[in-house]
NUKEMI-977263 format. One record per residue (C-alpha): x, y, z. Coordinates in Angstrom, 2 decimals. Layout:
! NUKEMI-977263
<pt px="X" py="Y" pz="Z"/>
...
END
This chain:
! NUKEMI-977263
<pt px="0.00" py="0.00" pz="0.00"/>
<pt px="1.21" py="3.51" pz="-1.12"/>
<pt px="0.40" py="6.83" pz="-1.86"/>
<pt px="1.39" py="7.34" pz="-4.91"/>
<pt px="-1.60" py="6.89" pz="-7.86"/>
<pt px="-2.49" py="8.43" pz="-11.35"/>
<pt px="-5.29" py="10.68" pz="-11.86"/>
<pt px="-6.56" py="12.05" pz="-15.05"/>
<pt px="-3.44" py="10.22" pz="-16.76"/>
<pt px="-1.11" py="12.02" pz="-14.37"/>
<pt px="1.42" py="9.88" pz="-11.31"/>
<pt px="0.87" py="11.90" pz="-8.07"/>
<pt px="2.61" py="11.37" pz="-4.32"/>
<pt px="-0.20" py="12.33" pz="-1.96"/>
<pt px="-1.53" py="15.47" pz="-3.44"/>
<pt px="1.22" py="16.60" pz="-5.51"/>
<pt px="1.95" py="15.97" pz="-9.03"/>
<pt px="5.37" py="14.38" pz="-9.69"/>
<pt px="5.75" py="16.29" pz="-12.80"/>
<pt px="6.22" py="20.03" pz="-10.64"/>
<pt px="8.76" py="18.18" pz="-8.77"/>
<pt px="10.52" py="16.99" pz="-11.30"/>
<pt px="10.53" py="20.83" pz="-13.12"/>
<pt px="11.55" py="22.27" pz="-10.31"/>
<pt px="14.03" py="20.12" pz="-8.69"/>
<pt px="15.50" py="18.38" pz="-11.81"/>
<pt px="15.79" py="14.56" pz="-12.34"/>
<pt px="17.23" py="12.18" pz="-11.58"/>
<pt px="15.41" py="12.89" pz="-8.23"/>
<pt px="13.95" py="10.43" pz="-5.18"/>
<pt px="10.45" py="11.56" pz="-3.87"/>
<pt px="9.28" py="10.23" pz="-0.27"/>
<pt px="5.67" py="9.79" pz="0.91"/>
<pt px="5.08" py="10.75" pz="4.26"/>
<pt px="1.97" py="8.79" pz="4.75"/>
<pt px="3.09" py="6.15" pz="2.99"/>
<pt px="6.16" py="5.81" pz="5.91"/>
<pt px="3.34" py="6.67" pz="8.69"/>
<pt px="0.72" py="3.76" pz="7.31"/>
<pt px="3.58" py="0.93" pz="7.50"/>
<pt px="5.08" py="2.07" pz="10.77"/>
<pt px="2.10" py="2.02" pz="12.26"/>
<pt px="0.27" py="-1.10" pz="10.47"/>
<pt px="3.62" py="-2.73" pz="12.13"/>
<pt px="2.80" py="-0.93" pz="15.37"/>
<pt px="-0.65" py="-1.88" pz="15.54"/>
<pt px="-0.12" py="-6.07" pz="14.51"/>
<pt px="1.90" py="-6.29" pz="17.23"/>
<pt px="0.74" py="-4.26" pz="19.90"/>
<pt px="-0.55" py="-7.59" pz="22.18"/>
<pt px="3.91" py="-8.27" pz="22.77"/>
<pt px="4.73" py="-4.10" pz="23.02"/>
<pt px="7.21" py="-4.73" pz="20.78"/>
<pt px="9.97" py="-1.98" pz="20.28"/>
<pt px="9.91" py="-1.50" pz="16.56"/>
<pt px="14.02" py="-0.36" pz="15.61"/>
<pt px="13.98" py="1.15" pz="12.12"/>
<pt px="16.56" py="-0.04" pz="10.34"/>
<pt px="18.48" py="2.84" pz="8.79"/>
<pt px="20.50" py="1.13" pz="6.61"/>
<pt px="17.62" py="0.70" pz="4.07"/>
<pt px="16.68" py="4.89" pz="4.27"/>
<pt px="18.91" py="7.31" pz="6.92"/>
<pt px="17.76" py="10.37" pz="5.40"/>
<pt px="18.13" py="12.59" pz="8.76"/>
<pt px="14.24" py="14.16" pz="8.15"/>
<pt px="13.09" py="10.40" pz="7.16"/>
<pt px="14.42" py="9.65" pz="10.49"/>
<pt px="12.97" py="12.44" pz="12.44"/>
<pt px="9.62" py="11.66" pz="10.82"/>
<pt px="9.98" py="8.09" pz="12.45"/>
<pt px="11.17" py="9.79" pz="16.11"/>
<pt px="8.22" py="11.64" pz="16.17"/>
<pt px="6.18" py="7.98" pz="15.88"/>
<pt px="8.28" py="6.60" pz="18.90"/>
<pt px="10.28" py="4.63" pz="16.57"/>
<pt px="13.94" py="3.14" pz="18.23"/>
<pt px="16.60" py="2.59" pz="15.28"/>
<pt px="18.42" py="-0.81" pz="13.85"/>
<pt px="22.20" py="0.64" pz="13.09"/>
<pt px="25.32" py="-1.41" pz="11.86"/>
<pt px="27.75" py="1.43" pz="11.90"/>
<pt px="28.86" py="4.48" pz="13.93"/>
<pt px="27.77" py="7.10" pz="11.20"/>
<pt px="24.29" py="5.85" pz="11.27"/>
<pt px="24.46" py="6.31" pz="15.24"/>
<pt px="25.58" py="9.92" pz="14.33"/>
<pt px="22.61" py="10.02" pz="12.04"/>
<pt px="19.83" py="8.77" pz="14.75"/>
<pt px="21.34" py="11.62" pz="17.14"/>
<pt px="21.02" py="14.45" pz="15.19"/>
<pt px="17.42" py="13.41" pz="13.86"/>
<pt px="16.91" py="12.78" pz="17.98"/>
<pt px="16.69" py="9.74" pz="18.03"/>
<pt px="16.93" py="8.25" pz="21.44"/>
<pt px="20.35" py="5.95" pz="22.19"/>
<pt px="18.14" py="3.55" pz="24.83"/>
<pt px="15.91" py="2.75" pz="21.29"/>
<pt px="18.99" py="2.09" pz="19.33"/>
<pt px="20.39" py="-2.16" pz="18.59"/>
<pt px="23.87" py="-1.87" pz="17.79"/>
<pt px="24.59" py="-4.41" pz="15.40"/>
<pt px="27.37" py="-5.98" pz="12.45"/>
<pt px="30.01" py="-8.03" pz="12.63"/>
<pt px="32.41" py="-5.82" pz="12.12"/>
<pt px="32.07" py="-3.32" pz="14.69"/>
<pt px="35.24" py="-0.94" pz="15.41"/>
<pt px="36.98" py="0.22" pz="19.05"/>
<pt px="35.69" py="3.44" pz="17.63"/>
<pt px="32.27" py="2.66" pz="16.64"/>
<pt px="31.74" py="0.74" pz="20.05"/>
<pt px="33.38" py="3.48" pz="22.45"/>
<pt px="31.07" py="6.12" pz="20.75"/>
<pt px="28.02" py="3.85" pz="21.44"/>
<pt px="29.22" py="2.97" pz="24.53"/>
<pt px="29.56" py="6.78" pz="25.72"/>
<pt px="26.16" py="7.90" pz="23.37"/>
<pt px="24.38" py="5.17" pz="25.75"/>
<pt px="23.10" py="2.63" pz="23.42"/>
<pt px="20.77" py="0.29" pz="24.54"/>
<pt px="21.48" py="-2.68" pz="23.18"/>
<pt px="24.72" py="-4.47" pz="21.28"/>
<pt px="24.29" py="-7.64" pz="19.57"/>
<pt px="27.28" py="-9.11" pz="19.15"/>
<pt px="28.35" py="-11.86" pz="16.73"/>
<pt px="31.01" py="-13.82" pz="17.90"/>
<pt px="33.23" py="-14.76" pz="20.60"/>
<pt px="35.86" py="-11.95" pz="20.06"/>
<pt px="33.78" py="-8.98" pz="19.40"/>
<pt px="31.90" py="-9.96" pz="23.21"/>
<pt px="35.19" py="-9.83" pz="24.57"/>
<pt px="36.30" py="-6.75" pz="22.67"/>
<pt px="32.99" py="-5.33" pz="23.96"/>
<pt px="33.52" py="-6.22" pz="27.53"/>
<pt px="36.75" py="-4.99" pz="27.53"/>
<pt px="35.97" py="-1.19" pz="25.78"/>
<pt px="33.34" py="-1.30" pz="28.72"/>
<pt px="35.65" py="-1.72" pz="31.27"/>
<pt px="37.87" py="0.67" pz="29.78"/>
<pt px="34.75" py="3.28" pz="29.85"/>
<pt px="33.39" py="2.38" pz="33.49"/>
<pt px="30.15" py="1.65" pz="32.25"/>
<pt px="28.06" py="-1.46" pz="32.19"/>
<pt px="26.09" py="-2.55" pz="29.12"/>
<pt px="23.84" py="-4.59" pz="27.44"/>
<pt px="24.61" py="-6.87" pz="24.69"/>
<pt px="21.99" py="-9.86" pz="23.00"/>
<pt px="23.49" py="-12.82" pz="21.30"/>
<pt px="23.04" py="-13.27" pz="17.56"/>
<pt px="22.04" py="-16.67" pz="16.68"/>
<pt px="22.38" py="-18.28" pz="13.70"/>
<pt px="19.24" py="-20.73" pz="13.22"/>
<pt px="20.14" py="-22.34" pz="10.28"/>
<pt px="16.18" py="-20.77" pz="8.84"/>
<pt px="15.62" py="-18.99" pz="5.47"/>
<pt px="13.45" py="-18.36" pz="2.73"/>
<pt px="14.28" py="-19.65" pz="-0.36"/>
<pt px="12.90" py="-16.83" pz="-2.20"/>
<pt px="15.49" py="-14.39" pz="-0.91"/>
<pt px="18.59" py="-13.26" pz="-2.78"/>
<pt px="21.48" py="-15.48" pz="-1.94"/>
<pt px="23.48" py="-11.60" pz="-1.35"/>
<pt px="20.48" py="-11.32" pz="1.53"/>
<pt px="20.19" py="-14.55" pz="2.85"/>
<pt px="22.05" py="-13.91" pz="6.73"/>
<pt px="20.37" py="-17.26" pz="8.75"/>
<pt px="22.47" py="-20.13" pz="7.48"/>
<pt px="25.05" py="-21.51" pz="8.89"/>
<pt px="27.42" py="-20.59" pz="6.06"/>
<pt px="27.17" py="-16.94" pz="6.48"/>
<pt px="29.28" py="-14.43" pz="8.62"/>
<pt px="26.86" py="-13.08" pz="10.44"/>
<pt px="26.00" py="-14.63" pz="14.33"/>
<pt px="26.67" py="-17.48" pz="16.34"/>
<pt px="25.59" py="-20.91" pz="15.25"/>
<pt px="22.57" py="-21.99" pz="17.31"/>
<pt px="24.13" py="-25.07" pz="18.66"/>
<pt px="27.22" py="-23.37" pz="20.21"/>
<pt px="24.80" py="-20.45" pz="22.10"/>
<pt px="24.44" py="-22.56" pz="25.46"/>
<pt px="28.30" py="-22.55" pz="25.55"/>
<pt px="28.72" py="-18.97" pz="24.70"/>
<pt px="26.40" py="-18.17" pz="28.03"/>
<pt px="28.08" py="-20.31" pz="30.31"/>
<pt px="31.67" py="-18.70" pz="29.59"/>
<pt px="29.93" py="-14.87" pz="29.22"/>
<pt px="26.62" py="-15.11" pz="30.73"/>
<pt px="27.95" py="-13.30" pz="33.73"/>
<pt px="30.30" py="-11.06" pz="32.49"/>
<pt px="30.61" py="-7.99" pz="34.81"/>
<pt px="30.78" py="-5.57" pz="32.16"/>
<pt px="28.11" py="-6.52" pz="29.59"/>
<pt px="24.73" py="-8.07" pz="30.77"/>
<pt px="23.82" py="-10.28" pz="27.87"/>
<pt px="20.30" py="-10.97" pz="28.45"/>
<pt px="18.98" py="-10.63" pz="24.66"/>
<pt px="18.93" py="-13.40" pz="21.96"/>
<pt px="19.09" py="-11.70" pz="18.19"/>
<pt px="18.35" py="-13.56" pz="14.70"/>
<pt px="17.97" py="-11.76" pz="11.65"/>
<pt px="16.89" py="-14.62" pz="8.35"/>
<pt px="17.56" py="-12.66" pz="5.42"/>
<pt px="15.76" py="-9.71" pz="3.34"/>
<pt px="13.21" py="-9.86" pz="1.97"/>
<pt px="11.37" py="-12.66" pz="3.82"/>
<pt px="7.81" py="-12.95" pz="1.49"/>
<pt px="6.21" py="-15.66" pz="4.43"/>
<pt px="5.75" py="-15.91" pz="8.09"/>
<pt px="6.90" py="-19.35" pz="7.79"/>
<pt px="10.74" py="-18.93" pz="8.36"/>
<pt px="9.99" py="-16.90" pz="11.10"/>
<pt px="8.08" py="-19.29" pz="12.72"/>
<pt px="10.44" py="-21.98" pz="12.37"/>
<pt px="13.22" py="-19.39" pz="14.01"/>
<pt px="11.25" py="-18.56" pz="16.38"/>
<pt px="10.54" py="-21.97" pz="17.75"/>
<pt px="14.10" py="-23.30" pz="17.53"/>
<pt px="14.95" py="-20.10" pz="19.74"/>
<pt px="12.57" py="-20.52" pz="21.81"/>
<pt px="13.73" py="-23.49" pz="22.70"/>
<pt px="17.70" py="-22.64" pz="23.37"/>
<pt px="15.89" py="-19.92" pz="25.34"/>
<pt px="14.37" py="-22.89" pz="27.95"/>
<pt px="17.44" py="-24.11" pz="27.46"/>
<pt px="19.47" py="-21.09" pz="28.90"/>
<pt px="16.79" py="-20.39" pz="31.56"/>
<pt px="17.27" py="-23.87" pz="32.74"/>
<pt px="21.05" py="-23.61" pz="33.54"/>
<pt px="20.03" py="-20.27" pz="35.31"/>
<pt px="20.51" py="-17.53" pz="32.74"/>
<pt px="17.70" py="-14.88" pz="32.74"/>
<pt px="16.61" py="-13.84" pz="28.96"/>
<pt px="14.34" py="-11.04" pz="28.85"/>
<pt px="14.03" py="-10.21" pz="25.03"/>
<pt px="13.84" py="-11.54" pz="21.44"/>
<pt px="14.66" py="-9.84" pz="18.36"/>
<pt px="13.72" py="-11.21" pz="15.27"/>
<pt px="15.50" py="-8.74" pz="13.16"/>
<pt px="14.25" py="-7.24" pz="9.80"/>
<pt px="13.39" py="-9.03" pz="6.44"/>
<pt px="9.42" py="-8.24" pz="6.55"/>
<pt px="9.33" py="-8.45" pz="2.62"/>
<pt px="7.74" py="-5.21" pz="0.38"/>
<pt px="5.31" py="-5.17" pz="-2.69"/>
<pt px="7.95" py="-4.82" pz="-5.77"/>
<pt px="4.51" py="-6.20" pz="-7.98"/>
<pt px="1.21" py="-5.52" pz="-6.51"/>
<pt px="-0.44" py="-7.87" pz="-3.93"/>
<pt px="3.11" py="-10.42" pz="-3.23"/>
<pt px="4.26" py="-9.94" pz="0.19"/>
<pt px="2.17" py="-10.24" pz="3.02"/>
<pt px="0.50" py="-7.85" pz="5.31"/>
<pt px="1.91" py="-6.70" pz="9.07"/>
<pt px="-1.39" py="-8.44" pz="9.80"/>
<pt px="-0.34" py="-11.71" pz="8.47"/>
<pt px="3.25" py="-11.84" pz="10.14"/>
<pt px="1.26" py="-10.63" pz="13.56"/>
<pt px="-0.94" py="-13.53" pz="13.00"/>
<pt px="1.43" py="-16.56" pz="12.96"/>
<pt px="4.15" py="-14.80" pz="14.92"/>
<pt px="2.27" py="-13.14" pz="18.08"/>
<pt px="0.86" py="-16.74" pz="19.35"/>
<pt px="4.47" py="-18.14" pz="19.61"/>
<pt px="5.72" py="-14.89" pz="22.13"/>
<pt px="2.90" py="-13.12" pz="23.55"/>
<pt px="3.13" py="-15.51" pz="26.74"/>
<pt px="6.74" py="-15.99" pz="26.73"/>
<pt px="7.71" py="-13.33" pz="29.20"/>
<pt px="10.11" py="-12.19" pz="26.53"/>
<pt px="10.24" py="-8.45" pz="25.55"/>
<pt px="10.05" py="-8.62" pz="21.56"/>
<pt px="12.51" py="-6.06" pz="19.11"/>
<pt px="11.81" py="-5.63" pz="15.53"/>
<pt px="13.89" py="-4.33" pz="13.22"/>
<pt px="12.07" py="-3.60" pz="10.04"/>
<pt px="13.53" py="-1.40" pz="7.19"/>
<pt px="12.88" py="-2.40" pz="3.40"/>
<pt px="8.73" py="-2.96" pz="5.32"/>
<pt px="8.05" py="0.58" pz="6.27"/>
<pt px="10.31" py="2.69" pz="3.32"/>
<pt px="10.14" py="0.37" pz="0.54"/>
<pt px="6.93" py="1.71" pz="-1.26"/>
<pt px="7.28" py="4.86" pz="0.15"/>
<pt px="9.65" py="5.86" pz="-2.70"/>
<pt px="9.80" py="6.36" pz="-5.90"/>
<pt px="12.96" py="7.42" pz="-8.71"/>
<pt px="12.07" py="9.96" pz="-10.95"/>
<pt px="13.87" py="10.02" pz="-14.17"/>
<pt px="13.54" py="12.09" pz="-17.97"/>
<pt px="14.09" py="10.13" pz="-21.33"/>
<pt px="17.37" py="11.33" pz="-22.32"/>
<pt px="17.16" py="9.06" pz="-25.63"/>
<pt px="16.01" py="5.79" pz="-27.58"/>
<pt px="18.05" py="3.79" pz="-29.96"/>
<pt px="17.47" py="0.15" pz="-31.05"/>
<pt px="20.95" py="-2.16" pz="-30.96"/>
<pt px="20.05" py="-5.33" pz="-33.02"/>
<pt px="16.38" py="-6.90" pz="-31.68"/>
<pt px="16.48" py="-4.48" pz="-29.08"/>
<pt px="14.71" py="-0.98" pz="-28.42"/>
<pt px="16.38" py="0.80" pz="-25.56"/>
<pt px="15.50" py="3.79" pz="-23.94"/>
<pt px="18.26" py="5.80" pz="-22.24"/>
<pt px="17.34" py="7.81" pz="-18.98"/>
<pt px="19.60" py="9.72" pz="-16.94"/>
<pt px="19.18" py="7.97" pz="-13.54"/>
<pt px="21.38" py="5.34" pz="-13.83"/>
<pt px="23.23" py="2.55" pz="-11.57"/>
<pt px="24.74" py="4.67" pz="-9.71"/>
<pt px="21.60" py="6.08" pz="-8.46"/>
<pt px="19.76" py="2.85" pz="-7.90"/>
<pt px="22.10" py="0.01" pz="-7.84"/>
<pt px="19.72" py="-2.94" pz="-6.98"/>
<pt px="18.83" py="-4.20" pz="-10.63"/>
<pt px="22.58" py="-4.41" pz="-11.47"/>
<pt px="23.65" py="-5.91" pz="-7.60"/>
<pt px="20.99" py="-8.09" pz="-7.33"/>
<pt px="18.80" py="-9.08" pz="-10.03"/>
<pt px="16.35" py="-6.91" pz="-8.43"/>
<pt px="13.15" py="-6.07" pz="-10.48"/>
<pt px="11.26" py="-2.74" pz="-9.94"/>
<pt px="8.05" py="-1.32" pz="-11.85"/>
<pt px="8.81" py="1.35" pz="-14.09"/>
<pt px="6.20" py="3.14" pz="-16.09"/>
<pt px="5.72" py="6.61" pz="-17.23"/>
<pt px="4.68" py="9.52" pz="-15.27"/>
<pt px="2.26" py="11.02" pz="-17.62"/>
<pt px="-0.69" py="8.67" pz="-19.77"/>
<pt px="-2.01" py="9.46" pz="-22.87"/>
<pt px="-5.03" py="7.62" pz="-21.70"/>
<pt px="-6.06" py="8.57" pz="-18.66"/>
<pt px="-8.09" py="4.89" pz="-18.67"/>
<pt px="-4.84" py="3.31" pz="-18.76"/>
<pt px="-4.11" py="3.18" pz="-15.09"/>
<pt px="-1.51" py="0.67" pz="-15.02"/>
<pt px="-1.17" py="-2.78" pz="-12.98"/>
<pt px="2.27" py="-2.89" pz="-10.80"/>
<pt px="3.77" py="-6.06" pz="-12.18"/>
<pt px="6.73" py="-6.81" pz="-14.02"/>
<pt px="4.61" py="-8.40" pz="-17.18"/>
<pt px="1.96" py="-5.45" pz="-17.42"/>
<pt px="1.39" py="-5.02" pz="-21.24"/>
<pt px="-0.52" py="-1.77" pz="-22.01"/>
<pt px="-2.24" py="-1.70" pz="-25.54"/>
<pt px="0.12" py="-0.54" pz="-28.24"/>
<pt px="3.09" py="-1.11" pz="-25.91"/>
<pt px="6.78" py="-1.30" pz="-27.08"/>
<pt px="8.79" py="-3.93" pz="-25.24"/>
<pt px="12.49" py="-1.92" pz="-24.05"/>
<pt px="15.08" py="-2.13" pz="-22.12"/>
<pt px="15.69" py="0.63" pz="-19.94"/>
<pt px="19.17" py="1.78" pz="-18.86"/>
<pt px="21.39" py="4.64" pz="-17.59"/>
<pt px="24.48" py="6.47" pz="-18.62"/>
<pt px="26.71" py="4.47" pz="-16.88"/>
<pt px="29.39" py="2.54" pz="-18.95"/>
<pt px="28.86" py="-0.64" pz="-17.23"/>
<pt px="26.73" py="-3.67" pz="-19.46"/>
<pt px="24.93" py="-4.18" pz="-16.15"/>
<pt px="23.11" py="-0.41" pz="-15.79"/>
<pt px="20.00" py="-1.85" pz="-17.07"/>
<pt px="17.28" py="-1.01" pz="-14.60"/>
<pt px="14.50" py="-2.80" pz="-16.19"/>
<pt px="14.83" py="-5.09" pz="-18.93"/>
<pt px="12.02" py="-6.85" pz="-21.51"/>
<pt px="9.56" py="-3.72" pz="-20.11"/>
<pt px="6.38" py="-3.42" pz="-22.32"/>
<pt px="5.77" py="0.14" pz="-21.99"/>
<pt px="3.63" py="2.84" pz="-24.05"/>
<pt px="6.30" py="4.87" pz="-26.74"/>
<pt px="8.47" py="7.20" pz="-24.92"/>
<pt px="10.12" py="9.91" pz="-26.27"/>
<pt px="12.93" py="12.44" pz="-25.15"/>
<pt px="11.80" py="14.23" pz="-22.12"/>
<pt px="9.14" py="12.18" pz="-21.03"/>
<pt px="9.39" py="11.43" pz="-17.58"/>
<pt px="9.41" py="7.84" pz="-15.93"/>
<pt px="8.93" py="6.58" pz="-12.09"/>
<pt px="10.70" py="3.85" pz="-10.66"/>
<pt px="8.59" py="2.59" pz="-7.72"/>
<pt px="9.31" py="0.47" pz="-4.62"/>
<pt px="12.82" py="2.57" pz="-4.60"/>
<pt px="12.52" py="4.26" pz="-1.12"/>
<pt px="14.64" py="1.53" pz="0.62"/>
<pt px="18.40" py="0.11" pz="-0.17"/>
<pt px="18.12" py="3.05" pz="-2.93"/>
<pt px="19.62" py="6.52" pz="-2.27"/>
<pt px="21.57" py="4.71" pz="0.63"/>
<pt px="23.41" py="2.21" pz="-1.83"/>
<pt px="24.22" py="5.42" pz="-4.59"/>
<pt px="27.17" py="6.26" pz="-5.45"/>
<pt px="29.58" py="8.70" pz="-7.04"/>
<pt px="30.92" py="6.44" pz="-9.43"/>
<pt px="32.07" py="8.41" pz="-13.02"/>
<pt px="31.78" py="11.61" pz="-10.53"/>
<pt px="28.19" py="11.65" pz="-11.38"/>
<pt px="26.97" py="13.97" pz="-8.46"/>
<pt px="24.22" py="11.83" pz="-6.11"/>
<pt px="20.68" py="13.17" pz="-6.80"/>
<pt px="18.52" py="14.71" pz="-4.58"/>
<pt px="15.53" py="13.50" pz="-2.44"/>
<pt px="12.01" py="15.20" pz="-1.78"/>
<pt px="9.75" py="14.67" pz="0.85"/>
<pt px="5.82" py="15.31" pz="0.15"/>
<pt px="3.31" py="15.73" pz="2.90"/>
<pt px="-0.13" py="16.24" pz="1.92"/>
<pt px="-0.41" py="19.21" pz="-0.65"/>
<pt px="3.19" py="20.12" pz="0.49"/>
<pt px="6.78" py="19.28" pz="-0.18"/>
<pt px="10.35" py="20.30" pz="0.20"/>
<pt px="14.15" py="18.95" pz="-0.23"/>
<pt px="15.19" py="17.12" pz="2.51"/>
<pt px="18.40" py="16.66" pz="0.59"/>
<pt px="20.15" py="18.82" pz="-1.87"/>
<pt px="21.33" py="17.27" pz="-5.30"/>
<pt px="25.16" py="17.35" pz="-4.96"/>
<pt px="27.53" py="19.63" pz="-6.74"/>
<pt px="31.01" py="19.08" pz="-8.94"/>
<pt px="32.28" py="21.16" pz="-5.50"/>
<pt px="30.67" py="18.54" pz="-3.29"/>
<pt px="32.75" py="15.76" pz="-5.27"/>
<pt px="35.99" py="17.73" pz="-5.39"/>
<pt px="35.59" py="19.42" pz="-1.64"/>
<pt px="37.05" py="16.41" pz="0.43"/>
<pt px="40.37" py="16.39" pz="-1.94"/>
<pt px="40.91" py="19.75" pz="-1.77"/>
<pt px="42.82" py="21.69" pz="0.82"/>
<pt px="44.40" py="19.33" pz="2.47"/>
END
């Protein structure tokens, strides 16, 4: 569900027509929906309101500082796997009690800046980053609080192999049957109370079903651990709630609630989620302008100027988004969000960037109506692991991003200069 929709032919976010954007900022250019990010928060918020659960946004997937503060001001805690995204949740005011510290790479900087900025929570992945913790503790005089992350040996076999982060063979946590032993040599550590048990399956996770199958084989180690006299107080099932890409395929917060809430709500265990690509996904779009169209052999192409460095998924991942003009010649000809939608009269393309890579192809085999230089086009489902993954890769200056609210909008981030790429090379 999102708020972005034709009328009279026209693509609109909220109450504002793309196209003004677009003329007044310039393409290539992200545009946010406010109510868009509001709905999924709280459609999250309300599923799983019988556990209280802390919901941690997880910035990786959208840290624009105003996105953030939007989320603040719904009581939202953050998800971060690096010190500048704790700098990020602090100046949007985020609170540092709200924030789960995690990656399993984690500096002596990164963790002495958490440690002094009070975060509430560090889950740590391995043996030597708990002792690295409990020794940077020391170090500061503070106690803190740290959950194990588990490795279940759970995933979805729909998810990218790049996303998949609950099988044994990844990097990421401890595996399952080694957790027991990890609490009896840390359990009681005097400078980190680890009282939290962390998974995170992969992203994005289009069933309930993995998570119930993680959640059960945690629950158990959890008897397990209370048994030998360890006291667990939380669960956090990480992130991965899965996002419509094509109308109508991922479930609803409802549905996750439905199969999840029955396995914790009389657990005694406080409950963390950590959902990103859930609440920003289709709350962004790319706007982009027809720069050209050739055909190259069988193939019609049509060239616009965001590219793979603006949106990197396609290329990285295989990733499919829809992509369909902003403006109808037929206002009748509302589109259907899915990868095979074939409008009358279409034109089957390929549509790519700038970049001088094979792989800048954002969406290829497209049936779309004829474009022509200086129509504009929307890529949808880009509001999370978009901007955040850009780059400035040929020096092409990142774009900017707009946030709408009702009948309103503004830049919440500027499009970057030729001084912005030079600055940090200059002076020194």
């Amino acid at each position: 569900m999102d708020h972005f929709a034709y009328r009279d032919g026209n693509l609109f976010c909220e109450d504002v027509l793309t196209a003004e954007i677009a003329e007044r900022v310039g393409t290539p250019v992200y545009i946010y929906s406010t109510a868009t990010l509001r709905h999924h928060y709280r459609s999250l918020s309300t599923a799983f309101a019988q556990l209280d659960a802390t919901i941690c946004f997880s910035v990786k997937s959208l840290g624009n500082l105003h996105v953030l503060k939007l989320l603040v001001g719904e009581g939202c805690g953050f998800d971060i796997v690096s010190g500048g995204e704790l700098a990020r949740v602090l100046a949007a005011g985020g609170e540092a009690e709200k924030v789960a510290f995690a990656g399993v790479g984690k500096t002596d900087v990164e963790i002495g800046e958490a440690i002094e900025a009070g975060v509430g929570l560090f889950n740590v992945e391995s043996v030597a980053e708990f002792e690295n913790l409990s020794r940077l503790a020391a170090v500061a005089g503070k106690k803190v609080r740290a959950g194990l992350r588990i490795n279940p040996d759970v995933y979805d076999p729909k998810t990218h192999a790049y996303t998949i982060t609950g099988k044994k063979e990844t990097k990421f946590g401890v595996d399952i049957d080694r957790a027991v032993e990890f609490f009896e040599r840390f359990g009681r550590d005097e400078h980190v109370t680890l009282d939290v048990i962390d998974f995170h399956i992969g992203s994005p996770i289009y069933s309930p079903e993995p998570y119930v199958q993680a959640i059960q084989k945690t629950l158990g180690l959890v008897e397990d651990l209370r048994a030998k006299g360890f006291e667990i107080r939380a669960i956090d099932l990480g992130g991965g709630f899965a996002a419509d890409y094509e109308e109508g395929k991922s479930p609803s917060a409802e549905e996750y609630a439905e199969a999840i809430v029955p396995l914790l709500k009389d657990t005694g265990l406080k409950v963390i989620l950590e959902p990103g690509r859930f609440i920003a996904c289709n709350a962004g779009i790319l706007l982009s302008r027809v720069l050209y169209t050739k055909q190259g052999g069988e193939k019609r192409f049509v060239i616009v100027d965001a590219a793979t460095t603006d949106l990197i998924r396609p290329a990285l991942y295989q990733a499919e988004h829809f992509i369909y003009p902003a403006a109808l010649d037929d206002s009748s000809a509302t589109p259907q969000r899915r990868m095979d939608f074939a409008p009358p009269g279409g034109q089957v393309v390929d549509i790519v960037g700038g970049v001088c890579e094979s792989s800048d192809v954002l969406g290829a085999g497209r049936c779309l109506p004829p474009l022509n230089r200086g129509d504009l086009v929307a890529i949808f489902s880009a509001g999370a692991y978009s901007f955040v993954m850009s780059s400035q890769y040929l020096a092409r200056p990142r774009v900017a991003e707009v946030l709408v609210e009702g009948e309103t909008w503004r830049i919440i981030r500027r499009r970057e200069t030729y001084d912005d790429l030079l600055a940090p090379e200059r002076d020194l």
